[in-house]
mmCIF file of the N, C-alpha and C atoms, coordinates in Angstrom:
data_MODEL
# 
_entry.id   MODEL 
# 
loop_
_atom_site.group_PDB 
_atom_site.id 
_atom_site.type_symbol 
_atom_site.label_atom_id 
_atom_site.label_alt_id 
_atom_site.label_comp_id 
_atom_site.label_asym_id 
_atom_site.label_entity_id 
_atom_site.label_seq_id 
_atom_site.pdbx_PDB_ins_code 
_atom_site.Cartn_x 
_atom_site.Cartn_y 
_atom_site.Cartn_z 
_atom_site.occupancy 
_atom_site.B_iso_or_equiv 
_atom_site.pdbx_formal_charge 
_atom_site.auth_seq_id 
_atom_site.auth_comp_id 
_atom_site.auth_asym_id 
_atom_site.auth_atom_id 
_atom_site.pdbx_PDB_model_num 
ATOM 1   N N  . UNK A 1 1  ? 0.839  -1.181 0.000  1.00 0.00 ? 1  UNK A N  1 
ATOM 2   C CA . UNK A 1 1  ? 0.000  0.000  0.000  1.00 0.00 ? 1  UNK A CA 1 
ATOM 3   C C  . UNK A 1 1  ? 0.881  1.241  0.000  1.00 0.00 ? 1  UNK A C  1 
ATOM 4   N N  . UNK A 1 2  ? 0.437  2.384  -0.562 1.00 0.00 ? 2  UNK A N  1 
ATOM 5   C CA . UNK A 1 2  ? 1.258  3.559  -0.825 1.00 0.00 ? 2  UNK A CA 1 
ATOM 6   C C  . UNK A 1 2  ? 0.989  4.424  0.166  1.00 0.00 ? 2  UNK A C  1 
ATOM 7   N N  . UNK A 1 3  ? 1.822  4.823  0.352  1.00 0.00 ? 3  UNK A N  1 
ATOM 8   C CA . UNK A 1 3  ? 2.393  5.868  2.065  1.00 0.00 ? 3  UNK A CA 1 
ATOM 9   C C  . UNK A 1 3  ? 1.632  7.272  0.895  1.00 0.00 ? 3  UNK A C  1 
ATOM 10  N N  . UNK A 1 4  ? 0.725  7.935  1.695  1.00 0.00 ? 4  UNK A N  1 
ATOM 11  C CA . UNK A 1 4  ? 0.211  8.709  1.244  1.00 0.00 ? 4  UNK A CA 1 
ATOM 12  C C  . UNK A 1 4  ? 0.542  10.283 2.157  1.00 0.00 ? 4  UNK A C  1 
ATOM 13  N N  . UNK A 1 5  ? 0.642  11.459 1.723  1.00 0.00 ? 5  UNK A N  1 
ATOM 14  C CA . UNK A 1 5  ? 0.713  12.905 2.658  1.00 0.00 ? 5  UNK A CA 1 
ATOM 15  C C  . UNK A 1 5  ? -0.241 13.847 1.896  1.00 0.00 ? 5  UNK A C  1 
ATOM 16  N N  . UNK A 1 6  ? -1.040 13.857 3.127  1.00 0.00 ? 6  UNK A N  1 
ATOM 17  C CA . UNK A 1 6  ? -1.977 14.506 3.069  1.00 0.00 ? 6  UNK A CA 1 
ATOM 18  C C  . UNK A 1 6  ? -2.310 16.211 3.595  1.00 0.00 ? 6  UNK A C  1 
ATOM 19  N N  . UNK A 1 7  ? -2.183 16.652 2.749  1.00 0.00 ? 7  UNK A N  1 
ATOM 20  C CA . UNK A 1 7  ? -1.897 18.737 3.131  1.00 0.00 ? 7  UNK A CA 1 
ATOM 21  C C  . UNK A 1 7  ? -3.506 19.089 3.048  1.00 0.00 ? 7  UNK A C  1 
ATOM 22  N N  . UNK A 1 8  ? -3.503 20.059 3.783  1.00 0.00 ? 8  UNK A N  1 
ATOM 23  C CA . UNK A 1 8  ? -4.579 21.425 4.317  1.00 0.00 ? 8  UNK A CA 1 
ATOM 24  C C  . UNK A 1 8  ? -4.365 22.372 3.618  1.00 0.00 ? 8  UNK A C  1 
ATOM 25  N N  . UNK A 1 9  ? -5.277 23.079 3.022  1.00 0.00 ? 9  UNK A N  1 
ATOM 26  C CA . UNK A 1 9  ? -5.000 24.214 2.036  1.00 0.00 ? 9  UNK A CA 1 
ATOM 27  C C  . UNK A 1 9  ? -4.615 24.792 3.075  1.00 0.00 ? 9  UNK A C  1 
ATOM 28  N N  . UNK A 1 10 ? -4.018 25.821 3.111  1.00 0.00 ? 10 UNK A N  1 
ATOM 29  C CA . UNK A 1 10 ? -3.418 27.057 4.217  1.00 0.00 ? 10 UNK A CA 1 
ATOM 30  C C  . UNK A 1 10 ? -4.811 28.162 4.231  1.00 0.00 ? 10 UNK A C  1 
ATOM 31  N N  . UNK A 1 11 ? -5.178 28.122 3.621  1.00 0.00 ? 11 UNK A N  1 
ATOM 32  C CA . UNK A 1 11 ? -6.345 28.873 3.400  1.00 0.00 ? 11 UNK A CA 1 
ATOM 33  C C  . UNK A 1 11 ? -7.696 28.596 4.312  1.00 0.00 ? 11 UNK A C  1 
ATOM 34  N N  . UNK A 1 12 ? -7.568 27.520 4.398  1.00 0.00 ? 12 UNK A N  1 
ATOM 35  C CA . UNK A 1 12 ? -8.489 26.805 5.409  1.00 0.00 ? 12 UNK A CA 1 
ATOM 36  C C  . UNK A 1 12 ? -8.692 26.418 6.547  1.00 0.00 ? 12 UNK A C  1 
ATOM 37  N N  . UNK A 1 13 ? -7.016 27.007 6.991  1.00 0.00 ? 13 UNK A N  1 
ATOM 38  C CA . UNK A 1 13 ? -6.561 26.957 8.667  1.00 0.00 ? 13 UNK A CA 1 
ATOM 39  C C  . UNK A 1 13 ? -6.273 28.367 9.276  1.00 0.00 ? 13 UNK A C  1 
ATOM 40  N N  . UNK A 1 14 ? -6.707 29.109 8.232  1.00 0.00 ? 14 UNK A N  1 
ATOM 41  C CA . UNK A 1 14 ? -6.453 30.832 8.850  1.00 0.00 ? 14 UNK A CA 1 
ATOM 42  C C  . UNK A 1 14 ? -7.486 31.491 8.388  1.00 0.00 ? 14 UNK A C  1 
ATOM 43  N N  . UNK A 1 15 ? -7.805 32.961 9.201  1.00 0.00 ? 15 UNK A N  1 
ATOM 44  C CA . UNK A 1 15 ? -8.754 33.948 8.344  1.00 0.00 ? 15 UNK A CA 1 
ATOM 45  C C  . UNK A 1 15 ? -8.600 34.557 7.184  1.00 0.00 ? 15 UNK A C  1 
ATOM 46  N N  . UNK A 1 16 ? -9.609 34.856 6.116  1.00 0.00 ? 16 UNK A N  1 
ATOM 47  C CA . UNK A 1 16 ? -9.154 35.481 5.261  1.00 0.00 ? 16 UNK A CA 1 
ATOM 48  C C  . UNK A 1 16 ? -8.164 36.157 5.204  1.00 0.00 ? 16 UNK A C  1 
ATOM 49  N N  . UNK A 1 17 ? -8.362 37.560 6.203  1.00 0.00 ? 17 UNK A N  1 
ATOM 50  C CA . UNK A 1 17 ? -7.206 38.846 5.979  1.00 0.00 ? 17 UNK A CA 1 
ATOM 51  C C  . UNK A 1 17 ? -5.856 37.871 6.029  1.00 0.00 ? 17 UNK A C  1 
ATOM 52  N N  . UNK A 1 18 ? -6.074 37.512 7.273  1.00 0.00 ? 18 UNK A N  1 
ATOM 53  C CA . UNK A 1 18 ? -4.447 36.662 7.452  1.00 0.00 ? 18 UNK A CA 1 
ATOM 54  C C  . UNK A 1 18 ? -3.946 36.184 6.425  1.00 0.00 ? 18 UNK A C  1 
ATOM 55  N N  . UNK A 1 19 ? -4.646 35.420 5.593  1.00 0.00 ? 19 UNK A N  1 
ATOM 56  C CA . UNK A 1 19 ? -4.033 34.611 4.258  1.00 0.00 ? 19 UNK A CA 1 
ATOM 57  C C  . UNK A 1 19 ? -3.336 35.775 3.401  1.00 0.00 ? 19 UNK A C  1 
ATOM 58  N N  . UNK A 1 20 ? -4.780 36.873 3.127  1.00 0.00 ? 20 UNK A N  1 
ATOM 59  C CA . UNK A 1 20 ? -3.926 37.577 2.316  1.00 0.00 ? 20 UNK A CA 1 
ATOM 60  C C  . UNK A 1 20 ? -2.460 38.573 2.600  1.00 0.00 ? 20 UNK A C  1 
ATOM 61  N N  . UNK A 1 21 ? -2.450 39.355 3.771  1.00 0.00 ? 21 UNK A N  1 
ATOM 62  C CA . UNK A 1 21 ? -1.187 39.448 4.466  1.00 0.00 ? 21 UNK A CA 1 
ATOM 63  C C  . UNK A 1 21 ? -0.179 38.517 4.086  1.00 0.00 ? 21 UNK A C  1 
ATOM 64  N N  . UNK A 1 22 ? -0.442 37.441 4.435  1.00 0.00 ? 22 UNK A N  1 
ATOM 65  C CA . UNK A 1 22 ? 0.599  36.398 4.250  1.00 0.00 ? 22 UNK A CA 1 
ATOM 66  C C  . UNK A 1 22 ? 1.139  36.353 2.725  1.00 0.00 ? 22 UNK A C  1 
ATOM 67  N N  . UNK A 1 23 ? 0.321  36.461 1.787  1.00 0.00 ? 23 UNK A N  1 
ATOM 68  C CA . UNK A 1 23 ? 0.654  36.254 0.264  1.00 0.00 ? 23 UNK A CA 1 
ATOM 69  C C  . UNK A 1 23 ? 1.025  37.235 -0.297 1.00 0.00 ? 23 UNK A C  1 
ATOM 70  N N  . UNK A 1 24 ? 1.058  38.397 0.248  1.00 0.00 ? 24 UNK A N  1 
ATOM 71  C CA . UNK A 1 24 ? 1.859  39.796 -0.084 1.00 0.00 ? 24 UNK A CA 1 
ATOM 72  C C  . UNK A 1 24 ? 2.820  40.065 0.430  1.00 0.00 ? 24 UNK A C  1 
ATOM 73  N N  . UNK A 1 25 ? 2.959  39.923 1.594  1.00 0.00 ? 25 UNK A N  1 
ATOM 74  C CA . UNK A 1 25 ? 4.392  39.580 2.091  1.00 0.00 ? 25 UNK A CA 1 
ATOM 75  C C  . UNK A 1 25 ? 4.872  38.750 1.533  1.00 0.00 ? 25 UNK A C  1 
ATOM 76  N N  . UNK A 1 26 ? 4.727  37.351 0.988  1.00 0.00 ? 26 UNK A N  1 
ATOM 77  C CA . UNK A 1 26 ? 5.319  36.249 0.529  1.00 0.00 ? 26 UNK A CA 1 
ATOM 78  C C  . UNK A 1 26 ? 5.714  36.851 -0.668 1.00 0.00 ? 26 UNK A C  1 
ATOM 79  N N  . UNK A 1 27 ? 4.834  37.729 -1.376 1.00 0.00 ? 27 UNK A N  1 
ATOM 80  C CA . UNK A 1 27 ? 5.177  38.216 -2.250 1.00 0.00 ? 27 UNK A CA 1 
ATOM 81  C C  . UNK A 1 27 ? 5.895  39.169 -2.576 1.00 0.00 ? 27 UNK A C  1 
ATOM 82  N N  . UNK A 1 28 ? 6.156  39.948 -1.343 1.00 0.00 ? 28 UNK A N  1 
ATOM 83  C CA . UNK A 1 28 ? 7.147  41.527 -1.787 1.00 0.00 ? 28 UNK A CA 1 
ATOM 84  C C  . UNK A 1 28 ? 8.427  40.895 -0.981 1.00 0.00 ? 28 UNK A C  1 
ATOM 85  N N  . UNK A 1 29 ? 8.868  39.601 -0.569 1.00 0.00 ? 29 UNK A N  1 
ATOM 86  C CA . UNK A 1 29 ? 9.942  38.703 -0.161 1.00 0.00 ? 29 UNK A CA 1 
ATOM 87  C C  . UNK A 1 29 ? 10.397 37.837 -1.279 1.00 0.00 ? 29 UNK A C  1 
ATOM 88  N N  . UNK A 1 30 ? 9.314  38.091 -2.132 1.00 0.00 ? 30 UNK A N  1 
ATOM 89  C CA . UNK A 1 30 ? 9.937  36.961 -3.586 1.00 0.00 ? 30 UNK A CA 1 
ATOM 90  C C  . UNK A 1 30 ? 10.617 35.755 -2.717 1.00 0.00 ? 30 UNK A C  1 
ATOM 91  N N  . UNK A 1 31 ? 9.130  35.080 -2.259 1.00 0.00 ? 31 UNK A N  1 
ATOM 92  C CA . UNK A 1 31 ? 9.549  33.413 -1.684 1.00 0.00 ? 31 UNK A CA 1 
ATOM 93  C C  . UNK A 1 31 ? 8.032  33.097 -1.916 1.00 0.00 ? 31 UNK A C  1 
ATOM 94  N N  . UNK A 1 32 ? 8.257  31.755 -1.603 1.00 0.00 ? 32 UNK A N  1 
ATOM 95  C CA . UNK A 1 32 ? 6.933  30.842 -2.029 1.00 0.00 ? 32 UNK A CA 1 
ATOM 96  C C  . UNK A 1 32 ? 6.366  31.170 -0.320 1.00 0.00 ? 32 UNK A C  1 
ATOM 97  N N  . UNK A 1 33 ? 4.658  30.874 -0.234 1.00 0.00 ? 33 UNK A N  1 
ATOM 98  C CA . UNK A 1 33 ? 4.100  31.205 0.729  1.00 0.00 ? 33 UNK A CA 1 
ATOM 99  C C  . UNK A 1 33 ? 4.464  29.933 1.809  1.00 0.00 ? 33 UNK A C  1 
ATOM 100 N N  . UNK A 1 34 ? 4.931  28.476 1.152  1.00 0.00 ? 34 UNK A N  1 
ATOM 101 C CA . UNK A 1 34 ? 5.381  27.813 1.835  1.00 0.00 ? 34 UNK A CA 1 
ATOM 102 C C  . UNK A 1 34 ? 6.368  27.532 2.583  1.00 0.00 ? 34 UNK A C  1 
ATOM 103 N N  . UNK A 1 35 ? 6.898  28.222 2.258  1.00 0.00 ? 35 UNK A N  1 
ATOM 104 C CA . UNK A 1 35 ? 8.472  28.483 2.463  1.00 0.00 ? 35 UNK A CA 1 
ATOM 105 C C  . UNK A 1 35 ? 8.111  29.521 3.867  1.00 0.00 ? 35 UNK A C  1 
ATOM 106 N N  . UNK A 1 36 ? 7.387  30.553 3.438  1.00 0.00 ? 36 UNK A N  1 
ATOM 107 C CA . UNK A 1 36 ? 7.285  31.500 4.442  1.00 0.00 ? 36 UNK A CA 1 
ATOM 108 C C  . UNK A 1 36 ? 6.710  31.402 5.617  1.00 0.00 ? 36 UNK A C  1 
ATOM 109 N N  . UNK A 1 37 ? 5.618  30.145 5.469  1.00 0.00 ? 37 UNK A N  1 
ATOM 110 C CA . UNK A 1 37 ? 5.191  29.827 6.803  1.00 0.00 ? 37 UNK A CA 1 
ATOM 111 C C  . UNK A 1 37 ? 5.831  28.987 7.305  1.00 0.00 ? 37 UNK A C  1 
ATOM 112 N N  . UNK A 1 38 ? 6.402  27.909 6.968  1.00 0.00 ? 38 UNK A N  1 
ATOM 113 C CA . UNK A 1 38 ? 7.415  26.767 7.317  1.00 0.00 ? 38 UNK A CA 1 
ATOM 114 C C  . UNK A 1 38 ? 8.530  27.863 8.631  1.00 0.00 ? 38 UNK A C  1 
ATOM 115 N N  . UNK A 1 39 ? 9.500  28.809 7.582  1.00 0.00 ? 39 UNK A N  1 
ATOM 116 C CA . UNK A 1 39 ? 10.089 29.564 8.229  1.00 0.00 ? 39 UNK A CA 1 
ATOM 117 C C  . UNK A 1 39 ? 9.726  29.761 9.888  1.00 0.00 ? 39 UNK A C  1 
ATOM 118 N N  . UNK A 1 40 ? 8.084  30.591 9.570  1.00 0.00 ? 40 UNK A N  1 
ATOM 119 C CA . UNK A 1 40 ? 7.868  30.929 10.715 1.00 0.00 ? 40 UNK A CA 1 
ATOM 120 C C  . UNK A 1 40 ? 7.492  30.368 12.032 1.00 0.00 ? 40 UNK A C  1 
ATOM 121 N N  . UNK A 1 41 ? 6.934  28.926 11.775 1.00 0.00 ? 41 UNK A N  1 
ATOM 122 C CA . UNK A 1 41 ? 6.679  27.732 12.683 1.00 0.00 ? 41 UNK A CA 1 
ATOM 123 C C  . UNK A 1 41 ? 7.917  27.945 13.054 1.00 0.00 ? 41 UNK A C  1 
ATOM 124 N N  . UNK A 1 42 ? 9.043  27.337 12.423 1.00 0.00 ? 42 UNK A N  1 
ATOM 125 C CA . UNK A 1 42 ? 10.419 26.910 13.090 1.00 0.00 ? 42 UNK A CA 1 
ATOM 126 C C  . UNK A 1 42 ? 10.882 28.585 13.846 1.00 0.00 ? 42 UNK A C  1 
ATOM 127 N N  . UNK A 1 43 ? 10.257 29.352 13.745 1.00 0.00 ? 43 UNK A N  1 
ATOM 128 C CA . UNK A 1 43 ? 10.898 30.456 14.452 1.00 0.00 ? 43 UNK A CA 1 
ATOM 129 C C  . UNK A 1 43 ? 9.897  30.157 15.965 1.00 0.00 ? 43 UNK A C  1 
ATOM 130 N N  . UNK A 1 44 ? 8.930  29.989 16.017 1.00 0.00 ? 44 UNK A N  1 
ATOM 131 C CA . UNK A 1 44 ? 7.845  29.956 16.985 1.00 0.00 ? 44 UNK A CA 1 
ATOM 132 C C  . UNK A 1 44 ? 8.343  28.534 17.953 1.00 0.00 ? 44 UNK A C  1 
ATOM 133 N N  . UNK A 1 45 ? 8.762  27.577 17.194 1.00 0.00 ? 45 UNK A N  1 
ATOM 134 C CA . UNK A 1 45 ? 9.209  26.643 17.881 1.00 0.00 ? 45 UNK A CA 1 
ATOM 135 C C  . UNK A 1 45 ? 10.922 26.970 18.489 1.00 0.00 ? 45 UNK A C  1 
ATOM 136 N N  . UNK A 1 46 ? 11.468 27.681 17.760 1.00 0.00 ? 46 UNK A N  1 
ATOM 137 C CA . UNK A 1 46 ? 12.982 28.105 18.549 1.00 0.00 ? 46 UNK A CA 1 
ATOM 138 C C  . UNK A 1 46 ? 12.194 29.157 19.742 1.00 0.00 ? 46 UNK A C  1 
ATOM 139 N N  . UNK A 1 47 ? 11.745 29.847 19.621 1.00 0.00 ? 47 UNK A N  1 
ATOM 140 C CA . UNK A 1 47 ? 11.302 30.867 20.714 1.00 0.00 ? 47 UNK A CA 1 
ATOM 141 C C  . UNK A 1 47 ? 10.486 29.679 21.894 1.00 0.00 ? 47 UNK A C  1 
ATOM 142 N N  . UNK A 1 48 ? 9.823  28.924 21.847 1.00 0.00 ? 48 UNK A N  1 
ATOM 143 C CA . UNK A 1 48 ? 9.203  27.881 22.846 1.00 0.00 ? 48 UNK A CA 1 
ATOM 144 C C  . UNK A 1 48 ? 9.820  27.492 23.660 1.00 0.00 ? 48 UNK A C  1 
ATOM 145 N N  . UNK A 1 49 ? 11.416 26.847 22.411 1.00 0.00 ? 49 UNK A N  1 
ATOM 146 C CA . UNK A 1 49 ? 12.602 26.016 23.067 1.00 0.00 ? 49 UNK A CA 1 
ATOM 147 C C  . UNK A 1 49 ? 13.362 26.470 23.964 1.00 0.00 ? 49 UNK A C  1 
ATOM 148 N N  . UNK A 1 50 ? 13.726 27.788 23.410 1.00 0.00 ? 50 UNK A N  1 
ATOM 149 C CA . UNK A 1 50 ? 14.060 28.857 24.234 1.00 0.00 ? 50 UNK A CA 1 
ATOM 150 C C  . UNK A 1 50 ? 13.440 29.616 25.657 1.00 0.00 ? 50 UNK A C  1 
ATOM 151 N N  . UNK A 1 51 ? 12.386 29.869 25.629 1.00 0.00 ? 51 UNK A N  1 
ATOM 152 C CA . UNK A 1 51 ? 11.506 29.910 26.492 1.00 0.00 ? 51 UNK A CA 1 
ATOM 153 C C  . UNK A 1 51 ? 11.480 28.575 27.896 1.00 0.00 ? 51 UNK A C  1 
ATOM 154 N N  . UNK A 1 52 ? 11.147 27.806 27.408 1.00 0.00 ? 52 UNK A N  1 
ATOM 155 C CA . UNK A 1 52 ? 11.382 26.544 28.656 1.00 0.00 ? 52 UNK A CA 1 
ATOM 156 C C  . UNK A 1 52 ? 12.646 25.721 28.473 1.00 0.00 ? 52 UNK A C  1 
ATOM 157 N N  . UNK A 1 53 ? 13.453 25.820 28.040 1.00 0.00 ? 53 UNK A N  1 
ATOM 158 C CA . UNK A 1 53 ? 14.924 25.565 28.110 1.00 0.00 ? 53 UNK A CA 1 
ATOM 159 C C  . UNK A 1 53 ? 14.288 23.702 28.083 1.00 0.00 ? 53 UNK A C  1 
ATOM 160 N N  . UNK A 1 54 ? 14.366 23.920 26.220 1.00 0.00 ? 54 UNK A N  1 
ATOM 161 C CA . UNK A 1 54 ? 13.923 22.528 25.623 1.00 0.00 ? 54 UNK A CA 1 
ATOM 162 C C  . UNK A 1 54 ? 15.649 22.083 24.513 1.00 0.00 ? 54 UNK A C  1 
ATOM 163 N N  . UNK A 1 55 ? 15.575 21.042 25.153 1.00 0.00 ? 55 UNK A N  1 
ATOM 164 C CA . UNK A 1 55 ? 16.455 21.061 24.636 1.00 0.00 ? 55 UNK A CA 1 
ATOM 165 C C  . UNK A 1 55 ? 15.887 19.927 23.168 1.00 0.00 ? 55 UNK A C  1 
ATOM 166 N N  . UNK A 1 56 ? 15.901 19.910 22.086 1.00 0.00 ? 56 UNK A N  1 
ATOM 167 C CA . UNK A 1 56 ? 15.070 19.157 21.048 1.00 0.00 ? 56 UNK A CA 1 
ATOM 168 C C  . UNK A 1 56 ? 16.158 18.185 19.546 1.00 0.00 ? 56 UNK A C  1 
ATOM 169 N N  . UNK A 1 57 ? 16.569 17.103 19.814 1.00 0.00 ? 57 UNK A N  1 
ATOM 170 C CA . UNK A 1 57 ? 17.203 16.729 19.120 1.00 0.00 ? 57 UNK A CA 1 
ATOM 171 C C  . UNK A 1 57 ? 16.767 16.179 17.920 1.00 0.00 ? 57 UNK A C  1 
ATOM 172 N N  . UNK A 1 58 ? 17.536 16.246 16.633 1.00 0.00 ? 58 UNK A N  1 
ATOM 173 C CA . UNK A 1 58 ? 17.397 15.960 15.558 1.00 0.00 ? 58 UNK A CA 1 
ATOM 174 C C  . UNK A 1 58 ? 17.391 17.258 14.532 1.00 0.00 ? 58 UNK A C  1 
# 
């Protein structure tokens, strides 16, 4: 059986305005919007780590 990955439009996990914010910025950064949120998780998760002194391997 085939290992399948299954994505969420981004559109469908945020409010309108937010999306669009997001795609104009993505856009006056000349980067893909995926790229740009990816980025920002991993910034939210260094600030967490940081925050409760996590230490997170891999």
């Amino acid at each position: 059986m085939r290992n399948r990955t299954f994505h969420t439009s981004i559109n469908l996990l945020i409010e309108p305005d937010t999306y669009q914010r997001l795609k104009m910025i993505a856009g006056l950064q000349k980067t893909t919007m995926s790229k740009f949120i990816r980025e920002g998780i991993k910034l939210r998760l260094a600030q967490y780590d940081k925050e409760n002194n996590s230490m997170v391997e891999g």
